[in-house]
C-alpha positions as CSV (number, residue, x, y, z in Angstrom):
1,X,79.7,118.1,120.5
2,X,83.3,117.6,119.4
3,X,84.1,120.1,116.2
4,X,86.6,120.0,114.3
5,X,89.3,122.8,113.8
6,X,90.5,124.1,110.2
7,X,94.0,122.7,110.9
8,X,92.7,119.1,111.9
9,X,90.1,119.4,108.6
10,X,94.1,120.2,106.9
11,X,95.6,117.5,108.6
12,X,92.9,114.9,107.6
13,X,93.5,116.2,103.8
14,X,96.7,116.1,103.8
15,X,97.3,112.5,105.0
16,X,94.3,111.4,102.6
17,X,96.3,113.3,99.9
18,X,99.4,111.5,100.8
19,X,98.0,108.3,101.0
20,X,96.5,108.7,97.4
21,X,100.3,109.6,95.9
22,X,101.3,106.8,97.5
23,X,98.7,104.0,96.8
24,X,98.2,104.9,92.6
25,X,101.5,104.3,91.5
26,X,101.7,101.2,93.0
27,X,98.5,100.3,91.8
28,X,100.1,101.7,88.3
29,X,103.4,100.2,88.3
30,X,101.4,96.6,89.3
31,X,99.3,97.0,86.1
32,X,102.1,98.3,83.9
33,X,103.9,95.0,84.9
34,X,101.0,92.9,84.3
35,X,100.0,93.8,81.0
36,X,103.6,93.9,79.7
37,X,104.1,90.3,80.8
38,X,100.6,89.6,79.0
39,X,101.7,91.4,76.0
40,X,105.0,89.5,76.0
41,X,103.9,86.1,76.2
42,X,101.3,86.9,73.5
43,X,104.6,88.2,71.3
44,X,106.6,85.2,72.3
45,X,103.8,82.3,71.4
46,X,103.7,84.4,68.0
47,X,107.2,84.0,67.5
48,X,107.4,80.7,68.3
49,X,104.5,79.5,66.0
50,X,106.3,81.6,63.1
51,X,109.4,80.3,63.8
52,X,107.3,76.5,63.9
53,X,105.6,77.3,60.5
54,X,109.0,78.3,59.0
55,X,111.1,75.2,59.8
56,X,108.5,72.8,58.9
């Protein structure tokens, strides 16, 4: 049987950890973008149908 040590159990957490800091904000900043382009079109077809209703 192969056990393992308390520094390899650390070493395992640690790169798990590190992985973690490093995959959510990218997962964050991808959904940040996305819904602020979502949000922006939405604001922008408003405007434009205001803008459509008030020149008419």
């Amino acid at each position: 049987m192969n056990q393992v040590g308390v520094g390899g159990v650390l070493v395992s957490f640690f790169s798990i950890f590190g992985l973690l800091f490093t995959v959510v904000p990218i997962i964050f900043f991808l959904w940040f973008a996305i819904t602020t382009t979502k949000q922006l079109k939405m604001q922008t077809k408003l405007l434009e149908e205001i803008k459509a209703r008030l020149n008419s």
